[in-house]
ZADO-1210 file (C-alpha; in nm, 4 decimals, padded with zeros to 6 digits):
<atoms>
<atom x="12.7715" y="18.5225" z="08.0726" code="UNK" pos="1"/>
<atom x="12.4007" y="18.5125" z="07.9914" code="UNK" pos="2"/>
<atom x="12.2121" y="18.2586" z="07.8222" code="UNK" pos="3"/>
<atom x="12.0090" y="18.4605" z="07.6308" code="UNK" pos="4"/>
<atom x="12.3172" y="18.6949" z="07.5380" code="UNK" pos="5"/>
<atom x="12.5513" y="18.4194" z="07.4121" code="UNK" pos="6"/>
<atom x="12.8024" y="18.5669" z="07.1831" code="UNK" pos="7"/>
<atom x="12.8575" y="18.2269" z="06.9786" code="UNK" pos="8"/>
<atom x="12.6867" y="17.8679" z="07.0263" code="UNK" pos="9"/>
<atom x="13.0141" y="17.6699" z="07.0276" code="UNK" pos="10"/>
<atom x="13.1122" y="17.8246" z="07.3606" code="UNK" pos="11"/>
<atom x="12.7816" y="17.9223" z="07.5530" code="UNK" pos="12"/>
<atom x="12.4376" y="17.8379" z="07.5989" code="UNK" pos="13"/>
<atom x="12.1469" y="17.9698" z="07.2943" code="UNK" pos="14"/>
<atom x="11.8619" y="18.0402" z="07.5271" code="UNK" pos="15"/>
<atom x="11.5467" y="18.2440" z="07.4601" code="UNK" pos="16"/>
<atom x="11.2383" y="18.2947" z="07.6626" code="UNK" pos="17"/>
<atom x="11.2769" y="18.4216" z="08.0065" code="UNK" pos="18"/>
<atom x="11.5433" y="18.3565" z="08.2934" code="UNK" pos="19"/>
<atom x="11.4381" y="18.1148" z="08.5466" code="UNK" pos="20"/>
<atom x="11.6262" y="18.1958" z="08.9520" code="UNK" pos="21"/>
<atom x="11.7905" y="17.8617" z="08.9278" code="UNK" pos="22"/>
<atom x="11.9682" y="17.9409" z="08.5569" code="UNK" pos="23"/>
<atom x="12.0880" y="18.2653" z="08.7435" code="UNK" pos="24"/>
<atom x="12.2217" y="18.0545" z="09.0205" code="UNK" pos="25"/>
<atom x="12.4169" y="17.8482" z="08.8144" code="UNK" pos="26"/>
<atom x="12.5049" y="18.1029" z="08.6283" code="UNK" pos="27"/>
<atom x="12.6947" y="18.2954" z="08.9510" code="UNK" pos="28"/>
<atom x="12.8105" y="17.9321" z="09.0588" code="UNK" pos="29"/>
<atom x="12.9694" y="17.7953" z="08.7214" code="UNK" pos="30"/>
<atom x="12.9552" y="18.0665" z="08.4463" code="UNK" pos="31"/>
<atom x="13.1522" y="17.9293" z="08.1583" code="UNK" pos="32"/>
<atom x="13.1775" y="17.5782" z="08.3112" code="UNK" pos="33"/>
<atom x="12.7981" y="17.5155" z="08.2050" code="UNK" pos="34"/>
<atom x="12.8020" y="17.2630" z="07.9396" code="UNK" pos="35"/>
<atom x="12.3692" y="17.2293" z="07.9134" code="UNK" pos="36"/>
<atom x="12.0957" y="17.3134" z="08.1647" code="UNK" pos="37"/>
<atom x="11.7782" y="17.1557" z="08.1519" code="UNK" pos="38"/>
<atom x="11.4876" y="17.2163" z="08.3573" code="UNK" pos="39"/>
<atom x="11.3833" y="16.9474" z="08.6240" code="UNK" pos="40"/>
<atom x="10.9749" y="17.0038" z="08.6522" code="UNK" pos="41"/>
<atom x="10.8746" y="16.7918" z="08.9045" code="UNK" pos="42"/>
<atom x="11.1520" y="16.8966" z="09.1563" code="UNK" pos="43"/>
<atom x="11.1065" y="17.2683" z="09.0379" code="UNK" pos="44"/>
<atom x="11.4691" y="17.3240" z="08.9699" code="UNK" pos="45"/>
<atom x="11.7221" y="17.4177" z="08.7337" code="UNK" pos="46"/>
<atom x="12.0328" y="17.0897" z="08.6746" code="UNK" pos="47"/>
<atom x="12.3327" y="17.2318" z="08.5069" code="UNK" pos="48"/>
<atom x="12.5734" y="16.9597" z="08.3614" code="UNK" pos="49"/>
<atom x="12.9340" y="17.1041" z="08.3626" code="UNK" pos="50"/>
<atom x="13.2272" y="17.0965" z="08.1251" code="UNK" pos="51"/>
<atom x="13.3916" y="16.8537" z="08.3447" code="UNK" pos="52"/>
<atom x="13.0935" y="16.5956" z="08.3656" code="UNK" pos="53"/>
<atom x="12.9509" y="16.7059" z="08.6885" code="UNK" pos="54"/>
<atom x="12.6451" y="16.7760" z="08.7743" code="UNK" pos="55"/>
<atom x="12.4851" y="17.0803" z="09.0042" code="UNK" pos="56"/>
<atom x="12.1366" y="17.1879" z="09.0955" code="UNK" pos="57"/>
<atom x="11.9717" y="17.5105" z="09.1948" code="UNK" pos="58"/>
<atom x="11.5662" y="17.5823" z="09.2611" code="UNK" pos="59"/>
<atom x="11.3684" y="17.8125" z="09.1207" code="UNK" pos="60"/>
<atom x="11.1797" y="17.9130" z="09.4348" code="UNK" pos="61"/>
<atom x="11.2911" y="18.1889" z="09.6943" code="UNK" pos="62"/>
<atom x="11.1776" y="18.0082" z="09.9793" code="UNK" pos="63"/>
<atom x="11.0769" y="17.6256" z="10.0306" code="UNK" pos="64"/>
<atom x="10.7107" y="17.5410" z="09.9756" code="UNK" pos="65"/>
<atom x="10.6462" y="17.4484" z="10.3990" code="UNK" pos="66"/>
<atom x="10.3349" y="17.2349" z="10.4683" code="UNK" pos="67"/>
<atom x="09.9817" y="17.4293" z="10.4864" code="UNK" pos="68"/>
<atom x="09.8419" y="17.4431" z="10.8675" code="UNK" pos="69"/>
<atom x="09.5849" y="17.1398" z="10.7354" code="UNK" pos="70"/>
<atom x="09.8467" y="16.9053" z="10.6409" code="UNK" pos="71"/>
<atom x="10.0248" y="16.9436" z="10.9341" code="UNK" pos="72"/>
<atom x="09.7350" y="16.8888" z="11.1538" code="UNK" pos="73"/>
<atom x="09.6427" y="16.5675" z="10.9663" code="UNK" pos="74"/>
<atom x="10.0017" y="16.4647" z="11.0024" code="UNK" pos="75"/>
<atom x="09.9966" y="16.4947" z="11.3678" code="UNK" pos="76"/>
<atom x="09.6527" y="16.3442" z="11.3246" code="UNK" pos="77"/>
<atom x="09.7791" y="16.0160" z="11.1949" code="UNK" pos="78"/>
<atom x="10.0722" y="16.0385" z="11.4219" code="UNK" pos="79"/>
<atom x="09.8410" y="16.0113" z="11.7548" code="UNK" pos="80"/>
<atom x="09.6789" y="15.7597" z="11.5917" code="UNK" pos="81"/>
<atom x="09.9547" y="15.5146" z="11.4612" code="UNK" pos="82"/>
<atom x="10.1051" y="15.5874" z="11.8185" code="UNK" pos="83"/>
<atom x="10.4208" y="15.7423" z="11.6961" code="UNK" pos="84"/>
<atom x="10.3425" y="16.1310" z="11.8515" code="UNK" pos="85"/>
<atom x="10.5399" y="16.2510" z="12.1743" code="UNK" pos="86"/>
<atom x="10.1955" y="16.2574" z="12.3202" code="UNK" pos="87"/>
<atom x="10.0864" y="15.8775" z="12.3086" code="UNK" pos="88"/>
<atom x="09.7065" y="15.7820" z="12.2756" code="UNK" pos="89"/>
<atom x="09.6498" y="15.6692" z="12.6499" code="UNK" pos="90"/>
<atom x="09.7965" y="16.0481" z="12.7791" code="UNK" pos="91"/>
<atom x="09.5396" y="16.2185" z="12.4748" code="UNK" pos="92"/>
<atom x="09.2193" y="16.0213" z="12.6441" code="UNK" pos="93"/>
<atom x="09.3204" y="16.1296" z="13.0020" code="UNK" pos="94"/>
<atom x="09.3618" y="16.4822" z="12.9038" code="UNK" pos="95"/>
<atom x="08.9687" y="16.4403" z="12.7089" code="UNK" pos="96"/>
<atom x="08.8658" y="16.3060" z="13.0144" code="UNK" pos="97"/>
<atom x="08.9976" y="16.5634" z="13.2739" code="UNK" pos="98"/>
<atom x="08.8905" y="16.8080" z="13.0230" code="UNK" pos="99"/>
<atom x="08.5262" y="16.6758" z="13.0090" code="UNK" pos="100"/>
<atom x="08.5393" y="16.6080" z="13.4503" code="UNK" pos="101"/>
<atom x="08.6125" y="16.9886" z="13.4515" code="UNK" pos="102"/>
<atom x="08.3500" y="17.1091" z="13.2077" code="UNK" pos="103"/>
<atom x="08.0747" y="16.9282" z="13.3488" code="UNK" pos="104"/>
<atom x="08.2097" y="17.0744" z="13.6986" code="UNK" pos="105"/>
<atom x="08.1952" y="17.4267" z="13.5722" code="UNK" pos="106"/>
<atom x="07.8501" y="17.3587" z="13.4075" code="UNK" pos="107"/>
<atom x="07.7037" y="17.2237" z="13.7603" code="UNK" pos="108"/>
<atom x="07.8837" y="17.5358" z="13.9255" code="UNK" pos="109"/>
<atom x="07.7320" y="17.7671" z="13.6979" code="UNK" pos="110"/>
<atom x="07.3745" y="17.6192" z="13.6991" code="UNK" pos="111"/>
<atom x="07.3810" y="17.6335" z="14.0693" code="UNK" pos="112"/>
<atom x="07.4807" y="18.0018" z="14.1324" code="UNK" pos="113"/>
<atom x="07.2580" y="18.1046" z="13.8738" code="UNK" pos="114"/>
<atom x="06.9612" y="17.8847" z="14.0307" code="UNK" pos="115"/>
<atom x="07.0640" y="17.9906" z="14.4153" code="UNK" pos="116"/>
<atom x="07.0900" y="18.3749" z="14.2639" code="UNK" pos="117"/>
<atom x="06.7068" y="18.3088" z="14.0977" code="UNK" pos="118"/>
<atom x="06.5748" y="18.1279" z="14.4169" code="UNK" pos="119"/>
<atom x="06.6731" y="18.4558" z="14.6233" code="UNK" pos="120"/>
<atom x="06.3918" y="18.6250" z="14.4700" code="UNK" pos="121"/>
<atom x="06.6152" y="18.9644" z="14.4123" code="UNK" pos="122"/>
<atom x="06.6001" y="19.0622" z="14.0569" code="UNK" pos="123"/>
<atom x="06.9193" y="19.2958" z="14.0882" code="UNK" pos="124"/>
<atom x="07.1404" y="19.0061" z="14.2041" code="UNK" pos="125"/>
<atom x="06.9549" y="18.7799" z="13.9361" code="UNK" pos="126"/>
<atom x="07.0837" y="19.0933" z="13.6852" code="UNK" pos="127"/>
<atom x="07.4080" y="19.0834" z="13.8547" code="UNK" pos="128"/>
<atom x="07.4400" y="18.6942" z="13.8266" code="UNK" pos="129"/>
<atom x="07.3378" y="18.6919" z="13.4779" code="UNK" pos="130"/>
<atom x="07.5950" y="18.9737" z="13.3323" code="UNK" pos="131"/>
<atom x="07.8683" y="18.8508" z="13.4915" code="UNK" pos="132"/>
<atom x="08.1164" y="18.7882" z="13.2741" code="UNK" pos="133"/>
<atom x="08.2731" y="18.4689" z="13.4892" code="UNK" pos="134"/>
<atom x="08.0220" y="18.2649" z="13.3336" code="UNK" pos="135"/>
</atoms>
C-alpha cells in the first residue's frame, strides 16, 4: 500500500505531495494497520497511529544528526570545568605546567646551542646550526 496510491479513502491513507523515509518505514512495518500518520517536526519523524490504538514512530533521517567537532569540544570544555571530566582540573594544571617546564627547557636548550654555535666564530657550523631541522 501507498499513500499516495490509495485505492479508496475508507480503507487507506489520501496522501499527496512527496513520500517522506519515515512514511515508507511505517509503511514496510504496518501496511494496512495504519489508521493516520502525522508528521512530528521538531523530532523530525514520521508517528503512525494504528488500527488497534497503538502508536509507532520512524525518522526521516538516514543517519542521526552526531554533535559538530565545536560542540563537543565546548562540552568537554564545561566538563573540565564543572569537574565532572575523567581528567579532573588539578591533573589538567599539572599537565600545563610540565608542558610549560619543558618548553621553556627546550627554548633555553635551543638558545644556547645556537649562541655556543655563533660564539665559535665558524660560519659553516653557524649554517649547520641554523638549518637544522631539530630546532
Amino acid at each position: 500500500m501507498s499513500l499516495t496510491h490509495s485505492s479508496n479513502s475508507a480503507h487507506g491513507i489520501r496522501r499527496h505531495g512527496r513520500m517522506r523515509l519515515g512514511e515508507d518505514i511505517l509503511l514496510a512495518r504496518h501496511g494496512d494497520n495504519i489508521a493516520s500518520l502525522r508528521l512530528d517536526r521538531r523530532a523530525n519523524r514520521m508517528v503512525a497511529t494504528l488500527r488497534d490504538g497503538s502508536i509507532d514512530c520512524a525518522s526521516n533521517s538516514v543517519l542521526a544528526s552526531a554533535p559538530s567537532p565545536m560542540a563537543r569540544l565546548g562540552a568537554q570544555l564545561h566538563a573540565v570545568r564543572t569537574d565532572t571530566a575523567s581528567v579532573s582540573r588539578s591533573d589538567a594544571r599539572t599537565l600545563i605546567r610540565f608542558s610549560l617546564v619543558w618548553l621553556l627547557i627546550s627554548a633555553v636548550l635551543t638558545v644556547g646551542v645556537i649562541w655556543a654555535v655563533t660564539a665559535s666564530g665558524n660560519a659553516e657550523m653557524v649554517n649547520s646550526a641554523l638549518t637544522y631541522p631539530a630546532y
